[in-house]
ZAMARGU-4260 file (C-alpha; in steps of 0.2 Angstrom, whole numbers, plus 5000, padded with zeros to 4 digits):
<rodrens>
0) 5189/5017/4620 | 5184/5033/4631 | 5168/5036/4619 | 5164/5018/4622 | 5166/5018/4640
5) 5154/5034/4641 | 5141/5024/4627 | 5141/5007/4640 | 5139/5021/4654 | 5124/5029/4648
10) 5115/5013/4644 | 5119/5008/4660 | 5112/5021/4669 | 5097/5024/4659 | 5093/5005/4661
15) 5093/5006/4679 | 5081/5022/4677 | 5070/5013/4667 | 5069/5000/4680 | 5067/5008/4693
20) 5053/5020/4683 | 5045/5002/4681 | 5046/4996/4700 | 5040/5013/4707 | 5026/5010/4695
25) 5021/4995/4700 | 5024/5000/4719 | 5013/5013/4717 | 5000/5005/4707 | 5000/4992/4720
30) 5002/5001/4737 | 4992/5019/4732 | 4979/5011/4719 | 4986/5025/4705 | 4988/5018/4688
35) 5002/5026/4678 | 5013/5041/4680 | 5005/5049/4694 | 5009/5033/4705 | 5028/5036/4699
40) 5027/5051/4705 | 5020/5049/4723 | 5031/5035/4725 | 5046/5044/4718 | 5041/5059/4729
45) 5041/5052/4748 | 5052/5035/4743 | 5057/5034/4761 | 5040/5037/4769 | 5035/5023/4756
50) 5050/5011/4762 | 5046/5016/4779 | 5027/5011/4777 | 5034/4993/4768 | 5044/4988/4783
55) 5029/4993/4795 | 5025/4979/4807 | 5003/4975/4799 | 4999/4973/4815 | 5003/4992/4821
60) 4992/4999/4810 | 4979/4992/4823 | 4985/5008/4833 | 4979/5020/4822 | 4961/5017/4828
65) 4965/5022/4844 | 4964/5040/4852 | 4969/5043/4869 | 4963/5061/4876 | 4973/5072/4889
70) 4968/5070/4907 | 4955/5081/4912 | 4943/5083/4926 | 4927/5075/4928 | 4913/5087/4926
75) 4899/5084/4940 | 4884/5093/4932 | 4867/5096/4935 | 4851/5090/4924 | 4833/5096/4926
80) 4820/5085/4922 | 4801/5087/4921 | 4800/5076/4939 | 4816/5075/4944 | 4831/5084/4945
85) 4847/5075/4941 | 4867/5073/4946 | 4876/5066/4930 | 4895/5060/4934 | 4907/5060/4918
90) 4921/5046/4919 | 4932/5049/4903 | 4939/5032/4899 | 4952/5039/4885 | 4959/5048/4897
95) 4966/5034/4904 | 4969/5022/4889 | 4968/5024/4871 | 4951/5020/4864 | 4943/5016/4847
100) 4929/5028/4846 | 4911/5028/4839 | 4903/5013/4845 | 4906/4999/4858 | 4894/4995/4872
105) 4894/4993/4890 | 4887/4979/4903 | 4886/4976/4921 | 4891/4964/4934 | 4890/4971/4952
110) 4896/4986/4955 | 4908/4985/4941 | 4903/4993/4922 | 4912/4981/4908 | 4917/4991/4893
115) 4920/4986/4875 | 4926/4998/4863 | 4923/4998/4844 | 4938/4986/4840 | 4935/4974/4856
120) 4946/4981/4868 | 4938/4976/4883 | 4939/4987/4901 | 4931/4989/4917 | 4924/5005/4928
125) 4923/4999/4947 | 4911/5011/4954 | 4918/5009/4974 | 4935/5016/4967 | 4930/5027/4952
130) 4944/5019/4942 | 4947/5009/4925 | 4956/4997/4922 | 4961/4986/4906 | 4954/4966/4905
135) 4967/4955/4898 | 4952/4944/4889 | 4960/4934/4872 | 4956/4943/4859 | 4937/4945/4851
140) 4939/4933/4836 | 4933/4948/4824 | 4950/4947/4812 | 4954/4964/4814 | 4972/4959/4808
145) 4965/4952/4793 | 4950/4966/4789 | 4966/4979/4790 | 4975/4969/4778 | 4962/4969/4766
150) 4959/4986/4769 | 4974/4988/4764 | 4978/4980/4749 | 4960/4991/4744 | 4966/5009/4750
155) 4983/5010/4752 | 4993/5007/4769 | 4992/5026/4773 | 4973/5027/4771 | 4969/5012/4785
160) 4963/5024/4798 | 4945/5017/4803 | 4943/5031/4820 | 4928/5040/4816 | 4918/5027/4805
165) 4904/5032/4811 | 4899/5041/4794 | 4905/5023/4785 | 4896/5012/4798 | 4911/4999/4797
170) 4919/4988/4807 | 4914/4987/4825 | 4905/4981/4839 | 4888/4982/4842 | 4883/4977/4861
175) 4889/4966/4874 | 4880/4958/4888 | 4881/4950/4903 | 4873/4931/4904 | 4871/4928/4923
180) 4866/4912/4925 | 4879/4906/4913 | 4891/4917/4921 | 4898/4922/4903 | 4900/4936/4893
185) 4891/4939/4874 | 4897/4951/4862 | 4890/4954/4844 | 4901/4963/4831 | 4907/4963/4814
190) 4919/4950/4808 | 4930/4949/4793 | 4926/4935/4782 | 4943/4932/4772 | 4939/4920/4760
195) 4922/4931/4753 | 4931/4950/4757 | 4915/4954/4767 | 4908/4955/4784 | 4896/4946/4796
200) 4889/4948/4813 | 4895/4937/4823 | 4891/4933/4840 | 4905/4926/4852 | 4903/4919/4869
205) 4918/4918/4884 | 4914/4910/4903 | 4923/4924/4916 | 4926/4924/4934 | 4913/4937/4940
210) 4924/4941/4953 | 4941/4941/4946 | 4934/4947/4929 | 4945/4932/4921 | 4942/4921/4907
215) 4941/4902/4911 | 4942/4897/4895 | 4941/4905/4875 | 4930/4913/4866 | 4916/4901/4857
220) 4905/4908/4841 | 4889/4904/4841 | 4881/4912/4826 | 4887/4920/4811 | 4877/4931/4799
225) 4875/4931/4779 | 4888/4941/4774 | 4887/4957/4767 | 4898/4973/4759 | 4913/4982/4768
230) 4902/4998/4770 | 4885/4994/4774 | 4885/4987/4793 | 4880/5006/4798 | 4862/4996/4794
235) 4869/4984/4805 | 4858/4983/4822 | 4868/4969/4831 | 4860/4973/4848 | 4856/4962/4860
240) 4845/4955/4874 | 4845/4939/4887 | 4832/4936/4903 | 4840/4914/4905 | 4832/4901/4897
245) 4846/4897/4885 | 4838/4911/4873 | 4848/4924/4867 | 4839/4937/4855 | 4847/4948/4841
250) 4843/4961/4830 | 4850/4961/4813 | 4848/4977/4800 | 4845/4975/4781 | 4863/4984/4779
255) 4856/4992/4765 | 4850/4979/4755 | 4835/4987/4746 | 4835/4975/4730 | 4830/4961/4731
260) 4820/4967/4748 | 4832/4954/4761 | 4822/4963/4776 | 4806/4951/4768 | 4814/4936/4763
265) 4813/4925/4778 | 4829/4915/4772 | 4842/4929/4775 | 4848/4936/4792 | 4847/4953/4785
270) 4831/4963/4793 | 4827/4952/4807 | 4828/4949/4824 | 4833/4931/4830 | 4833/4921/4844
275) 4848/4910/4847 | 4848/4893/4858 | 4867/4897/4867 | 4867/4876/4869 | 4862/4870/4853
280) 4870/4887/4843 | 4855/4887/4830 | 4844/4901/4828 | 4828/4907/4821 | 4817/4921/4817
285) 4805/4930/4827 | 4800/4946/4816 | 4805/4953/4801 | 4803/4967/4791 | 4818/4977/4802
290) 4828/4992/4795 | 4842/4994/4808 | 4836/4989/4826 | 4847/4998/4838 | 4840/4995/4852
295) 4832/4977/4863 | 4826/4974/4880 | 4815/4962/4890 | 4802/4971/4902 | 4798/4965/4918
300) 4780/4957/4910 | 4792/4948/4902 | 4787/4958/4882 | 4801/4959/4871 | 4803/4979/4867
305) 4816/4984/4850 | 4817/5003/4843 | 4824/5005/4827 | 4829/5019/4813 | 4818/5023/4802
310) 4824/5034/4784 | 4820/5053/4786 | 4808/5051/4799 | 4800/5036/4807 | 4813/5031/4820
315) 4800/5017/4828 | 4799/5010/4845 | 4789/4991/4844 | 4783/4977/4853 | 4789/4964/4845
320) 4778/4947/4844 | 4780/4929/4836 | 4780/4933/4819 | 4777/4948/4818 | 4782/4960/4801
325) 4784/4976/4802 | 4784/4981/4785 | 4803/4989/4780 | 4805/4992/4763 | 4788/4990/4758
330) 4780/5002/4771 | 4788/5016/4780 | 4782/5032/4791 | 4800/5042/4783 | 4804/5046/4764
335) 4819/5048/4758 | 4834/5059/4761 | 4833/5067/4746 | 4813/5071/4742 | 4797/5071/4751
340) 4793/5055/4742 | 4795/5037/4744 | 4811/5028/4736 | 4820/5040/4726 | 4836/5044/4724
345) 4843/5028/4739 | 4838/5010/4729 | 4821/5007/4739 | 4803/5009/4734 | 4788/5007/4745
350) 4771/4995/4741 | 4761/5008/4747 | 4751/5021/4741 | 4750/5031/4754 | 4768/5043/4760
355) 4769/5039/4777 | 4759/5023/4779 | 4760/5007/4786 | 4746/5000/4783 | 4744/4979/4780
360) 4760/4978/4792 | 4763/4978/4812 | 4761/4997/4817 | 4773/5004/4831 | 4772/5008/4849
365) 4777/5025/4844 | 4789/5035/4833 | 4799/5051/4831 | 4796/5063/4821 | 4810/5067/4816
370) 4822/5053/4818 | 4831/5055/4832 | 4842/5039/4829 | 4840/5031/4842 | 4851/5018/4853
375) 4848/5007/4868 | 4832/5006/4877 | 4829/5000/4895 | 4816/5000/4910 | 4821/5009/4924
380) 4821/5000/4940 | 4825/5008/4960 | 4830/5022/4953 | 4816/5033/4960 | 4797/5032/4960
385) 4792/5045/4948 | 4803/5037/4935 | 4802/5017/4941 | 4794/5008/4928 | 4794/5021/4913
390) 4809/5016/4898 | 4824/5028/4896 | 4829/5030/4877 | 4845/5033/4870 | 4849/5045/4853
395) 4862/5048/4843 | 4859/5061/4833 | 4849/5070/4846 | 4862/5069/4859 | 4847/5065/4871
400) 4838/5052/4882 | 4819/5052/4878 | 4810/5046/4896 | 4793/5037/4891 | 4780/5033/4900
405) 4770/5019/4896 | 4753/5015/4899 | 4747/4997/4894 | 4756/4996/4876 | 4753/5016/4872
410) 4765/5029/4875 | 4758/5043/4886 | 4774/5054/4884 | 4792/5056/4877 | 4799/5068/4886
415) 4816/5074/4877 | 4832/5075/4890 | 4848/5085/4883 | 4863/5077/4885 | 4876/5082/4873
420) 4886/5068/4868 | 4879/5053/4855 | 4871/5041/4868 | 4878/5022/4860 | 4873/5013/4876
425) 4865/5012/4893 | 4863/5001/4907 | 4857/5002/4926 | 4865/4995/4943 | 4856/4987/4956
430) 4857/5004/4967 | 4848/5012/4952 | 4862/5020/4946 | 4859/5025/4926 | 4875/5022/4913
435) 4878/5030/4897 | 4891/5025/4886 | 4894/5040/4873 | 4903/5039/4856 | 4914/5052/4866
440) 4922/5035/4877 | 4914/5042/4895 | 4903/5033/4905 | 4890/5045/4910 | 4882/5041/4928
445) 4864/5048/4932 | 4859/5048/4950 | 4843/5058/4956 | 4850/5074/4965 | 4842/5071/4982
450) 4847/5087/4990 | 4836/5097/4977 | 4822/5085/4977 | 4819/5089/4994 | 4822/5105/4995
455) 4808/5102/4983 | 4813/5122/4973 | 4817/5121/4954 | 4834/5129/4952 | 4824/5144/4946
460) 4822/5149/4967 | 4843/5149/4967 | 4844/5164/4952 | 4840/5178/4962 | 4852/5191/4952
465) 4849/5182/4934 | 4830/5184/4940 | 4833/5198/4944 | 4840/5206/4927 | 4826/5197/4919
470) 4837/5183/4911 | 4824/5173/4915 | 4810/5181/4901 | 4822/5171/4888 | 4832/5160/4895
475) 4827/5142/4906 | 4835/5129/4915 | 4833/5111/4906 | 4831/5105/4889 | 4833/5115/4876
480) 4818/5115/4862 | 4815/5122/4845 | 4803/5134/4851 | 4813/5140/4865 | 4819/5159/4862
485) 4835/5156/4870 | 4846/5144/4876 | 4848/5137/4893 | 4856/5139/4907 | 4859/5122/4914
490) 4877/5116/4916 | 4883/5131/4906 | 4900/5131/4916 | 4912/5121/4906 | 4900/5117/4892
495) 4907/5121/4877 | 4901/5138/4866 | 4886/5136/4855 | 4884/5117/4858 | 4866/5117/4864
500) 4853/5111/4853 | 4849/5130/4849 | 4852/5141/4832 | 4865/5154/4837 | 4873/5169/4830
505) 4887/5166/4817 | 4899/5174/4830 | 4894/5163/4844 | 4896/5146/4834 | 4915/5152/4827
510) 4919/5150/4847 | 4913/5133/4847 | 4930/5126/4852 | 4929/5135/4867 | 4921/5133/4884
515) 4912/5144/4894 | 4922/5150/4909 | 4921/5164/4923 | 4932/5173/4915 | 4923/5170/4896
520) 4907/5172/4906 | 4910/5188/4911 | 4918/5193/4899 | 4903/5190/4889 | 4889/5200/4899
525) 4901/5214/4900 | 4898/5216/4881 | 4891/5205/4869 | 4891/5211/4853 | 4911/5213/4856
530) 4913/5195/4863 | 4903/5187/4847 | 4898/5199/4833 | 4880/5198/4830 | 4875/5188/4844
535) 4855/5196/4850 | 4861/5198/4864 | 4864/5215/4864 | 4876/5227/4877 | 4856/5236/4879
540) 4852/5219/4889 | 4863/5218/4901 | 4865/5240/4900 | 4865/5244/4918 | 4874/5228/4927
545) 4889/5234/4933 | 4903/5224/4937 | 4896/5216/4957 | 4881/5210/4947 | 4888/5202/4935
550) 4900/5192/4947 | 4883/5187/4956 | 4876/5182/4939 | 4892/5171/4933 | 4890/5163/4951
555) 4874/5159/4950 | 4878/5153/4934 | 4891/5141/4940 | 4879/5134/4954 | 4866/5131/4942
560) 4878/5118/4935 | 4883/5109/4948 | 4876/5098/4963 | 4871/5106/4979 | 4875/5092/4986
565) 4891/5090/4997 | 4905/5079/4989
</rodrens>
């Protein structure tokens, strides 16, 4: 009887291994998208975390997009420009709330700057109190819920962490926009399509209460794009412009559709830019032939202005006219990533003969060379006579604002401003106030400093000890270029190590984490090779400057990146 008991016993117990073997097999396949043992043995290994994760409410993983920074102070720094000198305000926004990174736009209405963030959170900067505060506006019909779910069901629950998707261009919004006569709010972004598993742009329309901020009633979609691959809206565009007339207009990227060439074919969305009739909801084109339009804006002459990114090389700034092509993926003034030829390697090949051509197709205002991927474009208005008039371009990649002075429909100039942060969007106030919304969530505000202007000195006439050591032979105040010997000086107090657009020493860029300080400051010019091996700046530069000098220079240095101003 004993033996039998044991016998029943053991096929007892290795019949509930096996089916626990079997249901931590298909949990794994299911929730880790393994196949076979290797998702027995993750399941088997964390099966709490794994129970834990099950009974997670879906909708909480909405929260994992969000990063909310510790409080800091607001930096009030100084910029030095080729006409102007300039006072630029940083307002961290997620240092008061949590925020979904990379992406998002801003609008204004009065003196208040209406935020979205990537997901379609929605807040507001009220520039008489310098504060934030969140709008309780229902919910951007984007599906988020639903886009996590699938995400999900793809990636596993413990992947779905969209915060930084810049590099996978996926899931966000691309602009919103203040309709005035309307007295109502657009906003382009993705949206999950849950029948298909893909994505559109959508565009949504809520009436507020341009006092209150409130909505009076939901939001309503006006246009939805072709849909396209979780993956590919980094080719999205999705920006906007409005000047009344019921007309909205919209720019649409090819999202990377190469084959068949969807930025040609006049029956797609893809490649385009759109104009929308807000009361009947149907749209149409207006040009074609359009990579990834980031940027839209009427002038006052009333010409429709778009800047787009172009491959390696070729970011474009155009005029864009009824019907007008202007060429992308048959012509192109980039190549590709991965040659100095046209097509090879990324899916596209070019009509023309020619690297770098665009002929047979609608040229552009102007380009960079390199791409600077730009952003938002606008023309600066009151904000003071030397720049009235002239467009102020965001970057991305550059971390600048390129100001250009047009004459006619030529580009005079481009003159390159270093910001430091990816510039996604920027607007202007009625006082002439300049906003920049940075992938960082701060609002930037640029306000001419008019203290220096009238002084009418460069901040050169402020250096007298850094003159005087001859700092000066190297260094220089403003932007930074590649032919510079050295990096500048501008708004080097609190800036962080190594993070001007200049090629530093191995020891200098290991301290990128950190941020220039007196104390760092000094420490530095006291010995340089000993604060960052290898740096050029060698003890035999500063041999000589004993330790009053050096104070002098580290305070000059702090003045030369601030206002002089009073606050």
């Amino acid at each position: 009887m004993t033996n039998l008991y044991i016998r029943y016993s053991s096929i007892v117990r290795w019949s509930c291994i096996t089916v626990c073997l079997v249901l931590c097999l298909v949990a794994g396949a299911v929730f880790q998208k393994y196949i076979g043992l290797p998702a027995t043995l993750v399941f088997i290994k964390s099966p709490v975390a794994q129970l834990r994760m099950l009974r997670r409410d879906w909708d909480s993983l909405q929260q994992l997009q969000y990063t909310m920074d510790s409080p800091s102070a607001d930096l009030h720094r100084y910029v030095e420009t080729g006409l102007l000198p300039l006072i630029i305000d940083e307002k961290t926004l997620s240092a008061s709330y949590p925020v979904a990174k990379f992406g998002g736009a801003i609008t204004v209405i009065g003196h208040v700057v209406i935020i979205v963030d990537r997901l379609g959170s929605f807040y507001a900067y009220d520039l008489t109190t310098s504060s934030f505060k969140q709008l309780p506006l229902p919910a951007l019909p984007n599906n988020l819920t639903e886009y996590l779910h699938h995400r999900a069901r793809l990636d596993g629950l413990a992947q779905i962490n969209l915060a930084g998707a810049e590099s996978q261009g996926e899931f966000r919004v691309y602009d919103i926009t203040y309709l005035s006569d309307r007295q109502a709010l657009a906003v382009s972004y993705d949206q999950f399509d849950s029948t298909l598993g893909k994505l559109r742009t959508a565009v949504s329309v809520i009436p507020i209460d341009a006092v209150s901020l409130a909505a009076t009633d939901d939001w309503q979609t006006i246009l939805t794009s072709d849909a396209y691959t979780p993956g590919t809206a980094l080719f999205g565009g999705g920006r906007m412009a409005y000047r009344g007339s019921d007309k909205l207009y919209l720019t649409l990227g090819d999202h990377g559709i190469y084959y068949p060439k969807v930025a040609q074919d006049s029956t797609t969305t893809f490649g385009k830019i759109i104009e929308i009739d807000l009361n009947t909801k149907k749209s149409r084109e207006v040009s074609k032939g359009h990579r990834n339009p980031q940027g839209l804006t009427f002038l006052k002459s009333g010409r429709l202005i778009s800047n787009e990114h172009g491959p390696a090389g070729g970011d474009g700034l155009e005029l864009i006219t009824e019907g007008s092509n202007f060429g992308w993926p048959n012509v192109t003034l980039g190549t590709a990533y991965d040659s100095y030829d046209l097509g090879l390697g990324v899916g596209w090949n070019t009509t023309s003969s020619i690297v770098g051509s665009i002929a047979g197709y609608t040229a552009p205002m102007f380009a960079w060379m390199p791409s600077v991927a730009v952003s938002q474009l606008i023309e600066i208005e009151n904000f003071n006579p030397r720049w009235d008039g002239d467009l102020l371009v965001g970057s991305l990649k550059a971390s600048s604002l390129y100001r250009l002075r047009l004459q006619a429909d030529r580009v005079l100039y481009s003159e390159p401003i270093w910001i430091g942060q990816r510039i996604r969007d920027l607007a202007q106030t009625k006082d002439g106030t300049i906003i920049l919304w940075t992938d960082n969530a701060q609002l930037l505000l640029i306000t001419v400093d008019k203290v220096k202007l009238t002084q009418n000195r460069r901040n050169t006439a402020f250096l007298g000890d850094i003159q005087a050591a001859g700092c000066m032979s190297c260094h220089h105040l403003g932007s930074t270029h590649p032919g510079d010997p050295a990096p500048t000086l501008s708004n080097l107090l609190n800036r962080r190590i190594a993070s001007d657009a200049f090629p530093y020493s191995p020891g200098l860029r290991a301290r990128h984490q950190e941020h220039w300080t007196k104390a760092l400051l000094t420490e530095f010019l006291t010995d340089p090779s000993k604060f960052a091996s290898g740096t050029p700046m060698s003890a035999a530069r500063v041999f000589g400057l004993d330790p009053e000098r050096i104070e002098n220079i580290v305070d000059e240095l702090a003045g030369a990146s601030v206002s002089t101003e009073p606050q």
